[in-house]
Structure formats: C-alpha cells, structure tokens
C-alpha positions as CSV (number, residue, x, y, z in Angstrom):
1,X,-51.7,-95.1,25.4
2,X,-53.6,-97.6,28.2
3,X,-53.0,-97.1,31.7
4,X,-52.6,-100.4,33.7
5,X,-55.5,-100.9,35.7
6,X,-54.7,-100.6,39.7
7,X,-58.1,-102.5,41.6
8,X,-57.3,-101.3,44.8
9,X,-57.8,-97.5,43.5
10,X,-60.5,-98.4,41.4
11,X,-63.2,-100.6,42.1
12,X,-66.1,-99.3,39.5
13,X,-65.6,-99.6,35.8
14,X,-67.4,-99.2,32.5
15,X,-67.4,-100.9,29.0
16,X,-68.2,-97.4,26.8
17,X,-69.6,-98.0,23.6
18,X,-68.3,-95.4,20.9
19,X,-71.6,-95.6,18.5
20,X,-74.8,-97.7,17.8
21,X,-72.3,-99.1,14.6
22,X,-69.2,-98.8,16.3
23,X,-66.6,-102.5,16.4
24,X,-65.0,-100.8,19.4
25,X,-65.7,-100.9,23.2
26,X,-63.2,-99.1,25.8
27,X,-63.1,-99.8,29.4
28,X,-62.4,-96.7,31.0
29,X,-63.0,-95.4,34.6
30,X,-64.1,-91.7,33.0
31,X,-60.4,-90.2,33.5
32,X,-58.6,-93.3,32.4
33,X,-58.4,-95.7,29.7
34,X,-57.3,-99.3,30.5
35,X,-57.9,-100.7,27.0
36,X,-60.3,-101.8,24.3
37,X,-62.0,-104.7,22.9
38,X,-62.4,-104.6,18.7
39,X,-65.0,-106.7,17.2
40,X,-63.8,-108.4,13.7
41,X,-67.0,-108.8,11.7
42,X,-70.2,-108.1,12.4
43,X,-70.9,-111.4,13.0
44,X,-68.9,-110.7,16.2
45,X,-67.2,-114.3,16.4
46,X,-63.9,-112.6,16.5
47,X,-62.6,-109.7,18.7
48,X,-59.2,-108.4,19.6
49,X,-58.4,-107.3,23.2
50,X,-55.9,-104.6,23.4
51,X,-54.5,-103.3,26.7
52,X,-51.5,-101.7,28.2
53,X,-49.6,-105.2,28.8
54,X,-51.7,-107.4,26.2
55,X,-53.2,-108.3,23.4
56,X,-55.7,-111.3,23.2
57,X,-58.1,-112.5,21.0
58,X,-61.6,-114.9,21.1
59,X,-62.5,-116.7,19.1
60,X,-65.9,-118.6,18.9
61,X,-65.7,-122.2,17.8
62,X,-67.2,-122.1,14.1
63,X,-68.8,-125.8,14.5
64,X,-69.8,-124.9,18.1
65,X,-71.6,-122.0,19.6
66,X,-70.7,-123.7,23.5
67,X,-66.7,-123.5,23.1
68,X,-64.7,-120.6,22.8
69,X,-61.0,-120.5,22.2
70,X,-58.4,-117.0,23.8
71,X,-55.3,-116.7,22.2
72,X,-52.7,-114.3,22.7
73,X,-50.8,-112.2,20.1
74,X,-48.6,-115.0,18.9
75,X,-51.6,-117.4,18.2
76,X,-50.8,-119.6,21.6
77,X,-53.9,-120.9,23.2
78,X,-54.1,-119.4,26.6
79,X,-57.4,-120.7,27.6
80,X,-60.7,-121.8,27.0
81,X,-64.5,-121.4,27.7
82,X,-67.2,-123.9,27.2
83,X,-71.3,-124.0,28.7
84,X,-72.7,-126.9,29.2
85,X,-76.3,-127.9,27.2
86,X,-79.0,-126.2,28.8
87,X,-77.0,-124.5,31.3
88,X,-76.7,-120.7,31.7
89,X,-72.7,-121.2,33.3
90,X,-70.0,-120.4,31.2
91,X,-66.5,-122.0,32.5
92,X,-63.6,-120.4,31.7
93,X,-60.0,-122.4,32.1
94,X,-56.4,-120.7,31.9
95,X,-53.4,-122.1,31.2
96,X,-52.0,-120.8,34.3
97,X,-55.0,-123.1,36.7
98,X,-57.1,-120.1,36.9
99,X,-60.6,-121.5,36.9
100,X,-63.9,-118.9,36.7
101,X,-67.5,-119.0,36.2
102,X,-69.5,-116.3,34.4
103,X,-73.5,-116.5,34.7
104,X,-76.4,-114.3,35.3
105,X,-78.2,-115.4,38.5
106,X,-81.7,-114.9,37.2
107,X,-83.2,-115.0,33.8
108,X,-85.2,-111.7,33.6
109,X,-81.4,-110.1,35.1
110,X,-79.4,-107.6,33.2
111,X,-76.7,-109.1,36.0
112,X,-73.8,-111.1,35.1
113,X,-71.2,-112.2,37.6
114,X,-67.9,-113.8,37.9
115,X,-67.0,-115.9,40.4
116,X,-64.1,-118.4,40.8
117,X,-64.4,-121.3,43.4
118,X,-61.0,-120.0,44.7
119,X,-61.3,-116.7,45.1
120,X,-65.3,-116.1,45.5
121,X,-66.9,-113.2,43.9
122,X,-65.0,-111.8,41.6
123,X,-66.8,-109.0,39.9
124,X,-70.4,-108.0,38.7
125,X,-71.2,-106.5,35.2
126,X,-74.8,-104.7,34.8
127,X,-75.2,-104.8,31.0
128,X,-77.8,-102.4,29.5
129,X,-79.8,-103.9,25.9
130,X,-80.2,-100.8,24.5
131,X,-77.5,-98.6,26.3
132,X,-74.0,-97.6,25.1
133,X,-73.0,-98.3,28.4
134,X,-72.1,-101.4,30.7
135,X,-71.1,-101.2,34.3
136,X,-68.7,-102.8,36.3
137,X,-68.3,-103.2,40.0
138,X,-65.0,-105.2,41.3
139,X,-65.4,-106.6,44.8
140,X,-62.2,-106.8,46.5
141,X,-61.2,-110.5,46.3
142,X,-57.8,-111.9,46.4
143,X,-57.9,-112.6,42.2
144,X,-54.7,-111.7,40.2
145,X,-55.2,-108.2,39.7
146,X,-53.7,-109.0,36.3
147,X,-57.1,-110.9,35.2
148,X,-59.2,-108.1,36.2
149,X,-59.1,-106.7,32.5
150,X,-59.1,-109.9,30.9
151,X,-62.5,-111.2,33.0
152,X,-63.9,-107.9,32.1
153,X,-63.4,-107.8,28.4
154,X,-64.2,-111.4,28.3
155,X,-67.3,-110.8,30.0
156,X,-68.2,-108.4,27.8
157,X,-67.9,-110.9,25.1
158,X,-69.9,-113.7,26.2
159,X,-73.0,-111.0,26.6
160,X,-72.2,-110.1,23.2
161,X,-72.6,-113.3,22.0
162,X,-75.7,-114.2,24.0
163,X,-77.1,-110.8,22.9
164,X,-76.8,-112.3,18.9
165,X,-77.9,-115.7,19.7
166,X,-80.9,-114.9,21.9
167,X,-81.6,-112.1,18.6
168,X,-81.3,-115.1,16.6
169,X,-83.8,-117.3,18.2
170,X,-86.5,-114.4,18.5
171,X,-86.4,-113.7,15.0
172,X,-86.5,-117.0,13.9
173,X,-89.7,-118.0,16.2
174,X,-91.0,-114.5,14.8
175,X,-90.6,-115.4,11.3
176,X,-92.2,-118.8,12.0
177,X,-94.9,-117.2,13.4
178,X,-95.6,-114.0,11.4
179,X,-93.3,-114.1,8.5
180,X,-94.6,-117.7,6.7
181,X,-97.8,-116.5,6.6
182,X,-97.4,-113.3,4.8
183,X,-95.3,-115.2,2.2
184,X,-98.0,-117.6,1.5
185,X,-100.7,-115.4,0.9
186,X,-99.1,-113.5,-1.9
C-alpha cells in the first residue's frame, strides 16, 4: 500500500491535501506514496500516522496547548514535544535519544525547519495558508533515514495546530473588537 521512503533517491516531498474538508493528508513524491496522516476530530488534537512500517499517533495535551504526547500503535509513549512560554521552538524528544528542534526562523515565514544539534539541518517544510499543498525539501544529513517520515508528518502537525491556535486568537481579538459592539446595540 506505502512504499518506504529511500532519502538518498528522493530529497523533495509534499504533504497533498485531498479536499478543503478532507481529515487526510498523504505524503507522496507525485509517483509514490509513503504514507498518510488522519486527523481525528475537527478539533485536530488527535491524528493517526500511517506508513509502510508504522503507525503513530499525537496527541495534544488536553490541559496544555505546550506539550504533546506520540504513541505508537500499542499505546507506548515513544516521545514527546513541548515549547517553551513565549518561544516559537518546539523540542521534540524520542525514546531512542533522538533530540530535534522544529521552528520557523522569521515570523512573517511560511518556513519551518527541523534541525537537530546532532545532525544539523535536517529538513525544511514551506507550508502554504490557503494551499492544498505543503512542500518539503530534505537536506542530506546523516539523520536516521527512518525519522524522515515521522519529522515530516509531525511537522505537519505542529503547523496544524499553530494554524488553529493563531485562528483562535484572531477571532477572539476580532470579536472583542467588532463583535461586542454590534451585540450591544441591538
């Protein structure tokens, strides 16, 4: 069903949307599939990660919006990710020692990167807002080649979430603004 991804054939990648509605998102190179992440809810908290050797799932933290827990099929914690207060650094922590950092290097970026003190640069994701489309470039670093898919999927995750919670605050300060008034004068 998946093919298992091979990073020294392919070193550009994309995230492929199926619909405006859809729960799913496929990484695929445009001849192969290497898997597909499945969003639970639409409140997006949850999402499954199925490739051709695993299966994991994220979970956000329901008391926390900094700390979020990846488990794999049988419900074992294989790692977490937690950001800091006021820091744009997400720091993701494996079982196995593997250590990573996702951010976006400037605020007005569509740019996300992935980079791991050990290994260096890791990856870049350019993530569209209104596109159906995300793009991902792999720069060849000595990384496990086996958390290549995992980084991306997770990746795609944590702009997911940021996506919803910047939404959040922009409607909020727009209600605020705009939306008390209107009540009132009825």
């Amino acid at each position: 069903m998946y093919s298992i991804l091979d990073t020294k054939n392919t070193n550009e990648l994309y995230l492929v949307r199926k619909g405006w509605f859809s729960r799913e998102i496929e990484l695929t190179d445009n001849t192969r599939s290497y898997g597909k992440i499945v969003y639970h809810r639409l409140s997006k908290r949850i999402a499954t990660v199925i490739t051709a050797s695993n299966t994991w799932i994220f979970k956000r933290a329901e008391n926390s919006y900094r700390l979020i827990s990846v488990t794999d099929e049988n419900g074992e914690i294989i790692g977490t990710a937690t950001r800091d207060i006021f820091s744009r650094i997400t720091t993701l922590s494996l079982q196995t020692g593997f250590v990573a950092k996702f951010y976006k290097p400037s605020v007005w970026s569509r740019h996300y990167v992935w980079e791991s003190d050990d290994y260096g640069k890791i990856m870049n994701i350019d993530s569209h807002p209104f596109g159906l489309r995300d793009s991902i470039n792999i720069d060849q670093s000595m990384a496990p080649e086996s958390s290549i898919p995992f980084l991306t999927f997770f990746g795609s995750y944590l702009v997911i979430l940021k996506r919803r919670r910047n939404n959040a605050i922009v409607s909020g300060l727009l209600y605020s603004l705009w939306g008390g008034r209107n009540i009132k004068r009825n």
